[in-house]
N, CA, C and O atoms as a printed pandas DataFrame, in Angstrom:
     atom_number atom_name residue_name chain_id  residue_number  x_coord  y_coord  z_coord
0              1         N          UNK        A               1   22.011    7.332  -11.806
1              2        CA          UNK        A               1   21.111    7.249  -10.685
2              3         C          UNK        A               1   21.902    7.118   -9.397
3              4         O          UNK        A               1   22.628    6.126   -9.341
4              5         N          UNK        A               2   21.898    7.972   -8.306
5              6        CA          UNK        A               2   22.190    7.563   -7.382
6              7         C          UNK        A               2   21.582    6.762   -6.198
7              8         O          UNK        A               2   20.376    6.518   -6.248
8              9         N          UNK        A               3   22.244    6.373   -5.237
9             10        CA          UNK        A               3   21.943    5.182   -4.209
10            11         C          UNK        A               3   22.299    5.434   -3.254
11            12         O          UNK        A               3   23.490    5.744   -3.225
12            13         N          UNK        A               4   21.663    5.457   -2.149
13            14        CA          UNK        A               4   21.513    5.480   -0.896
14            15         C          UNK        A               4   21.410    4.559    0.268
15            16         O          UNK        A               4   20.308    4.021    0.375
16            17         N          UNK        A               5   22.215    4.281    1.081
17            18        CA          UNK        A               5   21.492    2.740    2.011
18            19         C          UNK        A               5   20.737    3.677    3.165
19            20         O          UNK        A               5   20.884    4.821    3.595
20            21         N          UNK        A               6   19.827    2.528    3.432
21            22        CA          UNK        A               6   18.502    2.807    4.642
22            23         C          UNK        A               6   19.286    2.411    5.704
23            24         O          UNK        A               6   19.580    1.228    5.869
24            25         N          UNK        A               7   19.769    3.578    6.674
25            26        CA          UNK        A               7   19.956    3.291    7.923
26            27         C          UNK        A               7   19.831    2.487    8.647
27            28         O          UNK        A               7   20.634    2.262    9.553
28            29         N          UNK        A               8   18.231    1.502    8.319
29            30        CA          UNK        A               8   18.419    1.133    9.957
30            31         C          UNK        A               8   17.789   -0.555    9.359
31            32         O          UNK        A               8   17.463   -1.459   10.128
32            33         N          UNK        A               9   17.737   -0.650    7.626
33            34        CA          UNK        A               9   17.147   -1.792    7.167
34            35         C          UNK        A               9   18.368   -2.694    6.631
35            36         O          UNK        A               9   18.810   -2.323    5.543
36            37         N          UNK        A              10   18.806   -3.488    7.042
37            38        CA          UNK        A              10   19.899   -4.211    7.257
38            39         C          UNK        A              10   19.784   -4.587    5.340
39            40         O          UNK        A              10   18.667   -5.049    5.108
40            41         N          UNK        A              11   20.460   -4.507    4.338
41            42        CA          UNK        A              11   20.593   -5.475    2.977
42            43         C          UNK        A              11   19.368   -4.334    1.924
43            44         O          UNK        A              11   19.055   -4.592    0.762
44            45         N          UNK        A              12   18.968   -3.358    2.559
45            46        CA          UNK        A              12   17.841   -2.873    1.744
46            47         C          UNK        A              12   18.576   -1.243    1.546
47            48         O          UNK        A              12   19.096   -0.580    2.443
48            49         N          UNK        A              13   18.465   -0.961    0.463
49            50        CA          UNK        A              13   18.586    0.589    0.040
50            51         C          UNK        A              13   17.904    1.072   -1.088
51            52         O          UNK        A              13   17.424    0.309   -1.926
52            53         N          UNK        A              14   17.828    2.363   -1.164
53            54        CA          UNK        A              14   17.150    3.141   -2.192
54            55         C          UNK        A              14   18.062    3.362   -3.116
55            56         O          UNK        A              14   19.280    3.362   -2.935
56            57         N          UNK        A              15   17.379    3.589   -4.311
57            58        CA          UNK        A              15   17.972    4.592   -5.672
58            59         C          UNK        A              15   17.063    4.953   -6.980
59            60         O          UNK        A              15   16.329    4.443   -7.826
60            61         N          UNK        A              16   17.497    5.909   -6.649
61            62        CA          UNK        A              16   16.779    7.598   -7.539
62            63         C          UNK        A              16   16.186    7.129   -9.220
63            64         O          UNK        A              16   16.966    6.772  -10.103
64            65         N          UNK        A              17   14.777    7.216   -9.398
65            66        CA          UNK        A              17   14.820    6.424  -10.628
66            67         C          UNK        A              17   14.284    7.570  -11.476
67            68         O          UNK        A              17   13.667    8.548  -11.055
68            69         N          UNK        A              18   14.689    7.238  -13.018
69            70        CA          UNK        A              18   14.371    7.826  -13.882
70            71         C          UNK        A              18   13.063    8.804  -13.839
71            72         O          UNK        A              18   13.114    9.882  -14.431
72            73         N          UNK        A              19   11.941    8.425  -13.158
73            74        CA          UNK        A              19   10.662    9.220  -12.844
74            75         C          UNK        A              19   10.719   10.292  -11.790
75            76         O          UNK        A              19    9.752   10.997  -11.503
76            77         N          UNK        A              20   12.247   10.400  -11.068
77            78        CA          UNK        A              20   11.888   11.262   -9.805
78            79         C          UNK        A              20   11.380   10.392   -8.773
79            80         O          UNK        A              20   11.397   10.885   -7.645
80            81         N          UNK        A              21   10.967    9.311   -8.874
81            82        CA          UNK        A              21   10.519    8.202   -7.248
82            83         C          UNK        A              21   12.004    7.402   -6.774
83            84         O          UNK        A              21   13.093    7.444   -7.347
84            85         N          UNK        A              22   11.750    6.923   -5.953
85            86        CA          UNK        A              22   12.884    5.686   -5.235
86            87         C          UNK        A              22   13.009    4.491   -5.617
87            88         O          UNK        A              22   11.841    4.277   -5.291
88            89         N          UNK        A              23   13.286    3.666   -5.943
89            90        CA          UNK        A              23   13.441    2.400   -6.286
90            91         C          UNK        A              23   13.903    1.432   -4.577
91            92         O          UNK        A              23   14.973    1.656   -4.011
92            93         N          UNK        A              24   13.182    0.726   -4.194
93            94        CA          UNK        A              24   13.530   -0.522   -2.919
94            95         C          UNK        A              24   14.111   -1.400   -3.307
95            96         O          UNK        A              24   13.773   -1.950   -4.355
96            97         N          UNK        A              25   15.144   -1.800   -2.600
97            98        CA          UNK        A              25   15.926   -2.892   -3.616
98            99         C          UNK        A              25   16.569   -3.377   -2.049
99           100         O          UNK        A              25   17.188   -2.715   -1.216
100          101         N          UNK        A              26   16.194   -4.623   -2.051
101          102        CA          UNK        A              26   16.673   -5.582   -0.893
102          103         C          UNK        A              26   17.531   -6.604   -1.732
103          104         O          UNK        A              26   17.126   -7.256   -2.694
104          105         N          UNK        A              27   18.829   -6.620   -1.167
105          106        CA          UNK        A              27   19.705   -7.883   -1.823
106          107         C          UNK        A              27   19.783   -7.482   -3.352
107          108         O          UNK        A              27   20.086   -8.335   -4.186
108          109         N          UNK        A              28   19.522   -6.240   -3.694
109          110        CA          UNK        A              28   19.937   -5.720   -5.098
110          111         C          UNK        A              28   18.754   -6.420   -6.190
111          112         O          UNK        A              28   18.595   -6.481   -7.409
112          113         N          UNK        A              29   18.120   -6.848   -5.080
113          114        CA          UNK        A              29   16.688   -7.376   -6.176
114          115         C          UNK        A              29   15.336   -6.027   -5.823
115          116         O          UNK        A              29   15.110   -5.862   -4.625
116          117         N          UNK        A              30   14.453   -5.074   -6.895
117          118        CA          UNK        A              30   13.317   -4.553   -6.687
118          119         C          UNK        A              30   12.234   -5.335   -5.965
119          120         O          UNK        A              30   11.704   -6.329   -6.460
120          121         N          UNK        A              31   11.932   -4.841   -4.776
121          122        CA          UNK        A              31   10.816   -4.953   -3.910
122          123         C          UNK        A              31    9.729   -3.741   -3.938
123          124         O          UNK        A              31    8.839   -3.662   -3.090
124          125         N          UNK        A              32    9.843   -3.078   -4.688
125          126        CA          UNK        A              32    8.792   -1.880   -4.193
126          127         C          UNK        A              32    9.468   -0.261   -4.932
127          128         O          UNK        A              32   10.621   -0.031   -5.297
128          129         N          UNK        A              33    8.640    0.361   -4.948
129          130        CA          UNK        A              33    8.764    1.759   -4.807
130          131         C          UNK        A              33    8.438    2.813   -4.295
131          132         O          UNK        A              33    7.730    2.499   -3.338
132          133         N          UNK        A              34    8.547    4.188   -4.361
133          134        CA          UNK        A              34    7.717    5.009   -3.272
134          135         C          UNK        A              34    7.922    6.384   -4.319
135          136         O          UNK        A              34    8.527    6.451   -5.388
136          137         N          UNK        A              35    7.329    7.209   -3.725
137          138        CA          UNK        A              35    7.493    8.812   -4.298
138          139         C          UNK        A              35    6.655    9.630   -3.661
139          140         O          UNK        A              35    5.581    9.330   -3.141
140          141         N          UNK        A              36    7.409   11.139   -3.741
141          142        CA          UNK        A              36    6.694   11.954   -2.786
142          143         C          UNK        A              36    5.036   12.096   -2.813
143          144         O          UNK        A              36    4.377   11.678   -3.766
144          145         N          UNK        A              37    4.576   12.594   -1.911
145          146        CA          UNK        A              37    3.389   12.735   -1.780
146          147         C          UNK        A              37    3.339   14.456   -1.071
147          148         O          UNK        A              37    4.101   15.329   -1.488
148          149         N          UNK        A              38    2.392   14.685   -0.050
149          150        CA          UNK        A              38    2.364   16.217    0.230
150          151         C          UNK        A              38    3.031   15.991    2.168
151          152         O          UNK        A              38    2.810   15.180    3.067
152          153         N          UNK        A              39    3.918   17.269    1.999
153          154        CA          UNK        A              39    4.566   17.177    3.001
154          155         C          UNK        A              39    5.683   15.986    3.667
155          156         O          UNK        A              39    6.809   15.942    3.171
156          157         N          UNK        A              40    5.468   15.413    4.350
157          158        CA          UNK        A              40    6.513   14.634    4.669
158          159         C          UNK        A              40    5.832   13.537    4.298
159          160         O          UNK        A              40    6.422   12.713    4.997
160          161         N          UNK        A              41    5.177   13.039    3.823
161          162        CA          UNK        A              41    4.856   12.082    3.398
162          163         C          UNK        A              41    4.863   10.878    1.616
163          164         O          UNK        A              41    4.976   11.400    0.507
164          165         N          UNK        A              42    4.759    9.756    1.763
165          166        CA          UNK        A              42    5.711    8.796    0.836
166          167         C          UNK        A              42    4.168    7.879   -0.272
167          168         O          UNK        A              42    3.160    7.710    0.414
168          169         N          UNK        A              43    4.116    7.666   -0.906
169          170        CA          UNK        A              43    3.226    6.786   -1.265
170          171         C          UNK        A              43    4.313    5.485   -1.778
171          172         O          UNK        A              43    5.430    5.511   -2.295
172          173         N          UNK        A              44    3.642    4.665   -1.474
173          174        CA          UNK        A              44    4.651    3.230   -1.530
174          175         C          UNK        A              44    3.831    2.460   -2.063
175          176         O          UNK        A              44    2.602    2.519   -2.105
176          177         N          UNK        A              45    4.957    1.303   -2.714
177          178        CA          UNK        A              45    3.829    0.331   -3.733
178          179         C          UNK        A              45    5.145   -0.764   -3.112
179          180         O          UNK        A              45    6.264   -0.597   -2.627
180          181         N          UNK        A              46    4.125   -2.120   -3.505
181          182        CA          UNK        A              46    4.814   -3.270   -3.651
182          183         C          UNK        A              46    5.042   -4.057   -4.950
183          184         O          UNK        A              46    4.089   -4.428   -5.636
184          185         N          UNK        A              47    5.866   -4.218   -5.162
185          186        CA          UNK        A              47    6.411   -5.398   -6.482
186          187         C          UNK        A              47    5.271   -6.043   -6.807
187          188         O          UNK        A              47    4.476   -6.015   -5.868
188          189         N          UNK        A              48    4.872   -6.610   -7.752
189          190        CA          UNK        A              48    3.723   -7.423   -7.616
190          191         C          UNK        A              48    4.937   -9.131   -8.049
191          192         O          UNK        A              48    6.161   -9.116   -8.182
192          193         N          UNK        A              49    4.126  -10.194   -8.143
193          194        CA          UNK        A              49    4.863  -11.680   -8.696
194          195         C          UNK        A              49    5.658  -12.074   -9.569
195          196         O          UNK        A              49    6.536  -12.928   -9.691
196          197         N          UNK        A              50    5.068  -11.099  -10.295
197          198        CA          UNK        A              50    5.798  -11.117  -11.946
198          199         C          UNK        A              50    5.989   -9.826  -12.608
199          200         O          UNK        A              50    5.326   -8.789  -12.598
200          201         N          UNK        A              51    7.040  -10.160  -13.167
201          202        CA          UNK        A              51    7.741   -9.220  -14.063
202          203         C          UNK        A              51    6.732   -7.840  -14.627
203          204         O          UNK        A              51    6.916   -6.627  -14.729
204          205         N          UNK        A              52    5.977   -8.467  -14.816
205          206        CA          UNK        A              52    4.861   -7.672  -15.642
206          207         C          UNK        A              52    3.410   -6.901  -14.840
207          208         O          UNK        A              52    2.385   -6.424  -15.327
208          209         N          UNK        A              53    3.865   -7.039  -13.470
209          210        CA          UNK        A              53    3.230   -6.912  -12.659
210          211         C          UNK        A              53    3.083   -5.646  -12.082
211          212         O          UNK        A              53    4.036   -5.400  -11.342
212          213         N          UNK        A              54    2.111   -4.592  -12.147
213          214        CA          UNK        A              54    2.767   -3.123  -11.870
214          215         C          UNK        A              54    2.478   -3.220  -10.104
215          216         O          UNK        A              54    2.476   -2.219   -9.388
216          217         N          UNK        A              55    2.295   -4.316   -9.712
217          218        CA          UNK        A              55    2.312   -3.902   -8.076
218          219         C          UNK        A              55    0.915   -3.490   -7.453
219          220         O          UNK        A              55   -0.217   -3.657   -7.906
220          221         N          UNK        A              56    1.351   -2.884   -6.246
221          222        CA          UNK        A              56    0.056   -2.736   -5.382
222          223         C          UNK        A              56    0.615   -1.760   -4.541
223          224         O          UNK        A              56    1.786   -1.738   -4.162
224          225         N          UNK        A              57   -0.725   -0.537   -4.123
225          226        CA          UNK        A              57   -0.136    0.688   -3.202
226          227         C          UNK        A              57   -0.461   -0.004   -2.102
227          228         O          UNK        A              57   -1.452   -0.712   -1.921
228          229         N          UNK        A              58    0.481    0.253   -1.332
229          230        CA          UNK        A              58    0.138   -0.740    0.357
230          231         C          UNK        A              58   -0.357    1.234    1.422
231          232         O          UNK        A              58   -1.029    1.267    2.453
232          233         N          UNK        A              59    0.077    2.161    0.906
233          234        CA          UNK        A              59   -0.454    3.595    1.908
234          235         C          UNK        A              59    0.922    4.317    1.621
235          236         O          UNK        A              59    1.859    3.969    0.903
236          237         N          UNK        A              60    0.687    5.784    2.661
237          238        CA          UNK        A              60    1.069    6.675    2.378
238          239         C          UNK        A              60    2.059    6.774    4.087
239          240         O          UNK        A              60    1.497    6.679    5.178
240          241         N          UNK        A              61    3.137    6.920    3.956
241          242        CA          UNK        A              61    3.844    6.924    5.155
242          243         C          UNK        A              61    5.106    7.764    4.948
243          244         O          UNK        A              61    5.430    8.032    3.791
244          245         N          UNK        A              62    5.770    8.157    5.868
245          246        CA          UNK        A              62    6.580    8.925    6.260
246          247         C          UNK        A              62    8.080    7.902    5.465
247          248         O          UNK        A              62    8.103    6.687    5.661
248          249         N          UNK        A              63    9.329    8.655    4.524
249          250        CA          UNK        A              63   10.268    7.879    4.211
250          251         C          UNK        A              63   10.068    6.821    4.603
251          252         O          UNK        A              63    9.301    5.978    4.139
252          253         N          UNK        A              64   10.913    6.745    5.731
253          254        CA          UNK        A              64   11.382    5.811    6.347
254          255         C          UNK        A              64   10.304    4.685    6.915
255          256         O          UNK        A              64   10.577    3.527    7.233
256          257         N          UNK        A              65    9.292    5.188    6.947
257          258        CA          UNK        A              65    8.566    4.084    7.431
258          259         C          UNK        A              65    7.803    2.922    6.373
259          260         O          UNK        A              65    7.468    1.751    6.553
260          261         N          UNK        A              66    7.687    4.038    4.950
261          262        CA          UNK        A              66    7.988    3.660    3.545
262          263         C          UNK        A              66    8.672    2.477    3.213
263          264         O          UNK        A              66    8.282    1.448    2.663
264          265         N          UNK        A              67    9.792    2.830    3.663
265          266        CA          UNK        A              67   10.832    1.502    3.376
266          267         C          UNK        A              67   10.507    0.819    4.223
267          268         O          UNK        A              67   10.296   -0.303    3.763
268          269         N          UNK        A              68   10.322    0.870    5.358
269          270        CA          UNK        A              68    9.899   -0.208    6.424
270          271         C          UNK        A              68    9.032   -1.466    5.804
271          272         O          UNK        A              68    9.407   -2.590    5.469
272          273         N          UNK        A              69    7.616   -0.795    5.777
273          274        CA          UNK        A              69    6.646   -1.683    5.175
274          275         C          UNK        A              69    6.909   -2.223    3.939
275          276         O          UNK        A              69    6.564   -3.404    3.903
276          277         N          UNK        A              70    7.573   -1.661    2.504
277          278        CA          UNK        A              70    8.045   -2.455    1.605
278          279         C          UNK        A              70    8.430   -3.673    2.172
279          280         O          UNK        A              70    7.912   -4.789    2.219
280          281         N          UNK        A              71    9.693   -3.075    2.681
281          282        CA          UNK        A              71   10.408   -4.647    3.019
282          283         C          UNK        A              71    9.882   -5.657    3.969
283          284         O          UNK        A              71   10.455   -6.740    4.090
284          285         N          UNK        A              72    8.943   -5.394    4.568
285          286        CA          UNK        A              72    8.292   -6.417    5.536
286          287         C          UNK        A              72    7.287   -7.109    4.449
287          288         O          UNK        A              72    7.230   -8.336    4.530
288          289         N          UNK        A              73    6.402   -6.421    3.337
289          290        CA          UNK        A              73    5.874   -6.749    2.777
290          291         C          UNK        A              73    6.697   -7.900    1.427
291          292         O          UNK        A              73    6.281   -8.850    0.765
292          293         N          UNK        A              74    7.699   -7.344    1.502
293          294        CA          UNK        A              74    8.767   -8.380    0.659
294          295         C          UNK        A              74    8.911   -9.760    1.152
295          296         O          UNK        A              74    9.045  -10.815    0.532
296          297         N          UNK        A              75    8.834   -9.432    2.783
297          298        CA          UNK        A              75    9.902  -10.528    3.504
298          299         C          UNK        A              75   10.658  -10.286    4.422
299          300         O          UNK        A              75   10.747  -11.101    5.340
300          301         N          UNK        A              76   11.350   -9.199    4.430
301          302        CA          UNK        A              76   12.241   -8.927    5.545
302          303         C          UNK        A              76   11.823   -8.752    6.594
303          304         O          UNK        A              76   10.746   -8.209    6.839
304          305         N          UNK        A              77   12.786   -9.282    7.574
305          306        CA          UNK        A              77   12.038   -9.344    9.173
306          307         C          UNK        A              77   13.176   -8.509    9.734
307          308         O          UNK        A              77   14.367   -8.674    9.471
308          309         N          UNK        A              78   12.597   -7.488   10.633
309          310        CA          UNK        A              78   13.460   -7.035   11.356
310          311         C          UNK        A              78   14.035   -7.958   12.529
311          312         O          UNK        A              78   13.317   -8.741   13.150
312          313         N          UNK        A              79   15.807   -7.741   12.843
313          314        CA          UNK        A              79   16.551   -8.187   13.699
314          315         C          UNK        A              79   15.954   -8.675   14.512
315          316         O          UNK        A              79   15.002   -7.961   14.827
316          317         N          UNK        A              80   16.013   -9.643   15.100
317          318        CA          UNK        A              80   15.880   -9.592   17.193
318          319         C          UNK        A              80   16.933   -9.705   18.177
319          320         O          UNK        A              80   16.665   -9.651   19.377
């Protein structure tokens, strides 16, 4: 699988998972996932509490903005 870091999300990067989607991984821990949708657009889910938890679709956004909302939805706060 390869891995990618997110430009502009400080500790958060992607990598390529077995299904063809992205894997979110902040601090090397899963926060979320995403996978294409039509055109430039991402469908994104969040981690759910537990292990066993298949998560929750939070919408449909552009990459990058994809990762954005994961990780805010994780926790991460952007810089100030």
């Amino acid at each position: 699988m390869g891995s990618e870091r997110s430009p502009f999300l400080f500790g958060v990067k992607l990598t390529r998972t077995a299904s063809g989607g992205m894997a979110v991984l902040w601090s090397d821990n899963l926060i979320g996932w995403l996978h294409a949708s039509i055109g430039d657009r991402w469908n994104a889910y969040v981690c759910g509490p537990r292990a066993d938890d298949p998560g929750r679709p939070i919408g449909r956004f552009t990459k990058e903005e994809a990762v954005r909302r994961i990780a805010l939805e994780a926790g991460w706060r952007e810089p100030t």
